[in-house]
N, C-alpha and C positions, 0 to 999 in steps of 0.2 A: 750850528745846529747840534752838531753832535756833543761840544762842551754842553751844551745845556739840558740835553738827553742826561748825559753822562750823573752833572749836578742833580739834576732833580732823584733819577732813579735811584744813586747812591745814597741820597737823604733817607728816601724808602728803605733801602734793605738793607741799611745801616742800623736800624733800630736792633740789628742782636749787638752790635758793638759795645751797646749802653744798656738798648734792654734786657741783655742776657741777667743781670741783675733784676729790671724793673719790673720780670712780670709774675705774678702770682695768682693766690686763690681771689674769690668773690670782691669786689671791690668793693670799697669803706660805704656804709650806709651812712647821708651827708647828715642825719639826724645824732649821729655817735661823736657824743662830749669825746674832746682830746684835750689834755692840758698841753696849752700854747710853748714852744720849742723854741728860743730865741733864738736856734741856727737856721729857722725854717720860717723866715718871715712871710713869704709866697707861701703856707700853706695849703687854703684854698685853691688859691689855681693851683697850684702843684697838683695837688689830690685829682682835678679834672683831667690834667694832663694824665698823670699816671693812669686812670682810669680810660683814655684814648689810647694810650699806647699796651695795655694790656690787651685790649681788643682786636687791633690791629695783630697783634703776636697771636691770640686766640684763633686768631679766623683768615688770617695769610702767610703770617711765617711758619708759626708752627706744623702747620699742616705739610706745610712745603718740604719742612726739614724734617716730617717725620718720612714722607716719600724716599728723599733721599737719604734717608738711612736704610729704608725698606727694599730700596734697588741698587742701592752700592755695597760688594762687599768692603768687607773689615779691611783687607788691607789696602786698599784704597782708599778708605775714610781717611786709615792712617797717614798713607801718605799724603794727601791731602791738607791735611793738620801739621802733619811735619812740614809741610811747605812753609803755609804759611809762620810759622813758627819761626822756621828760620829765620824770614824777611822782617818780623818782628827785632830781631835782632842787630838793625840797623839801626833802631832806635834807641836800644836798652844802649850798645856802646857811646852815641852819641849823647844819650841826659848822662850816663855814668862818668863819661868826661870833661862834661860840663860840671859835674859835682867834685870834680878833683878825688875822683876813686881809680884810679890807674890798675889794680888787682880786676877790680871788675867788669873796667872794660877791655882789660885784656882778655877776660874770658867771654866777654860777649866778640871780639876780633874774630878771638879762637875757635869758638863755636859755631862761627861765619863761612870762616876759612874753611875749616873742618866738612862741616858737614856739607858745604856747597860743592865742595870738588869728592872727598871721598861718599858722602853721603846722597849724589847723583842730584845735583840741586835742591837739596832737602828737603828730597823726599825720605831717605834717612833718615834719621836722628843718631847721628854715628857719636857725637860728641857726647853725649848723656849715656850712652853705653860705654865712655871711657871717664865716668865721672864728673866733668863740666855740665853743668848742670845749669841753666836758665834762671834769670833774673830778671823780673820784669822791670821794665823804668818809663815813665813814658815825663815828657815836660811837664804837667802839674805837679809830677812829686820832685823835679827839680826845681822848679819854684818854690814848694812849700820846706822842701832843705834847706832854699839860703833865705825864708821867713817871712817870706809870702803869705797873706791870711787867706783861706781857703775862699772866706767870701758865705755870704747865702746859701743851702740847701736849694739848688734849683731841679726840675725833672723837666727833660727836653722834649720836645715831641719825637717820637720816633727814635732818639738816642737813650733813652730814659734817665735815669740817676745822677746829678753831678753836683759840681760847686760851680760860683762863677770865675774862679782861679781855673780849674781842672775844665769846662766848658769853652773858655779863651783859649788856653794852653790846645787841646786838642784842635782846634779849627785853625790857629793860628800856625802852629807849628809839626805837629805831631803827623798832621793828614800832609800836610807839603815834604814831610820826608821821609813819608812812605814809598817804596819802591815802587810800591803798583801805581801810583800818581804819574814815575816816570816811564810808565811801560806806554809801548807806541807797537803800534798806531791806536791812538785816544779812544776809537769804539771798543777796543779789547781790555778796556780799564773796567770800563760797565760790568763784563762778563765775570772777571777775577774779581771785583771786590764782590758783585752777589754771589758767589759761590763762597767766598772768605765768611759772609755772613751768612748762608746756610749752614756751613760746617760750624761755626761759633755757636749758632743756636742748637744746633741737632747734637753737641757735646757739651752742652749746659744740663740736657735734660725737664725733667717734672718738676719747678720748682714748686709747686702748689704744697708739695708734702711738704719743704721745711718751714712753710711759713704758721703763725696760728696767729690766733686773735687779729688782732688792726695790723692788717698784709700793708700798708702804707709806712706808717711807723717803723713796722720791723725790716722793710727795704731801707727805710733813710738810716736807721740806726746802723745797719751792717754796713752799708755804703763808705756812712763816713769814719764807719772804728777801723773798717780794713781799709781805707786810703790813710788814716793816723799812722797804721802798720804799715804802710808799704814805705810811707816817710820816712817813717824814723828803722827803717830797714828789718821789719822784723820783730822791733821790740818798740809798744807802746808806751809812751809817755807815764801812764799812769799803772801800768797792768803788762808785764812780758808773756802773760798766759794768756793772750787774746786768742781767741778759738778763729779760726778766719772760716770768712763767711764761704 
């Protein structure tokens, strides 16, 4: 009963995981010509999805996560953020050694080690104050290193923005070697990842300002230029001065 608690709630308020990208201003009027996008064959339903999962962020996350900025101070946000951050880092060394990058996952080790014992279970961030500095990696971009095609533009319910490489990669592996998957006893999983996705959404902010014109489009576009970036480490295929989103 309670794994099944656990799955369904998680699906819920997991939506800043993915939505923290997906939600913006006024959703697309379904009468507004787009010229058709051959990485976005799901158009259509995509656009309905997105237009659900905007709603849902409108009228339960958001609200949520503004409360809880409202009644926690700052350095508790902090540390909070630093937590998860840390645990985060369980991943970055694991796809960075999967990628045969041995500098990088030393410094995800480092930054483990580090701030888990000097930085009070990281709540700290002790290793960014001595320069080691965070890398994100999660397994679709170690898939899409050794040439992986990303696949279809798809939008998830509740996760928002993805590919179907990058949508596999996280359910298959990404979420099973999350530390909090392995935190016991199972009802206290519930607790930690809604709070992970509170704090996600409440340090995303108003995305409504940077978006203009077709809020639809200008998610899928920044989605997939800054996963191209995160690929190819930094520097895009086509453009090293990609503005990240």
């Amino acid at each position: 009963m309670v794994g099944r608690l656990k799955i369904g709630c998680v699906v819920v308020l997991t939506l800043g995981l993915g939505l923290l990208t997906g939600c913006s201003s006024t959703p697309t009027s379904p009468a507004l010509e787009v010229e058709a996008d051959p990485s976005d064959p799901f158009e259509n339903f995509n656009r309905k999805i997105y237009s659900f999962n905007r709603s849902v962020d409108k009228n339960v996350l958001l609200p949520v996560a503004n409360a809880y900025g409202s009644v926690t101070p700052d350095i508790i946000e902090r540390g909070v953020s630093n937590f998860f951050s840390n645990l985060s880092d369980v991943g970055n060394f694991l796809n960075h050694s999967l990628q045969f990058k041995p500098k990088k996952a030393g410094k995800d080790a480092g930054r483990l080690v580090i701030n888990t014992t000097l930085g009070l279970g990281g709540i700290l961030d002790v290793a960014s104050g001595l320069g080691i500095y965070q890398e994100s990696e999660d397994f679709g971009q170690t898939l899409g290193y050794w040439g992986v095609n990303s696949g279809p533009y798809v939008v998830l319910p509740f996760f928002g923005p993805s590919t179907v490489r990058d949508a596999s990669a996280s359910f298959l592996v990404d979420m099973k070697v999350s530390p909090i998957n392995r935190y016991n006893p199972q009802a206290h999983q519930f607790y930690i990842s809604a709070l992970q996705v509170v704090d996600l959404r409440y340090r995303l902010g108003d995305y409504e300002s940077m978006a203009s014109g077709d809020t639809y489009v200008f998610i899928r576009e920044a989605y997939l230029q800054r996963r191209e970036h995160m690929i190819n480490d930094s520097v895009s295929s086509e453009d090293d001065s990609f503005d990240d989103f």
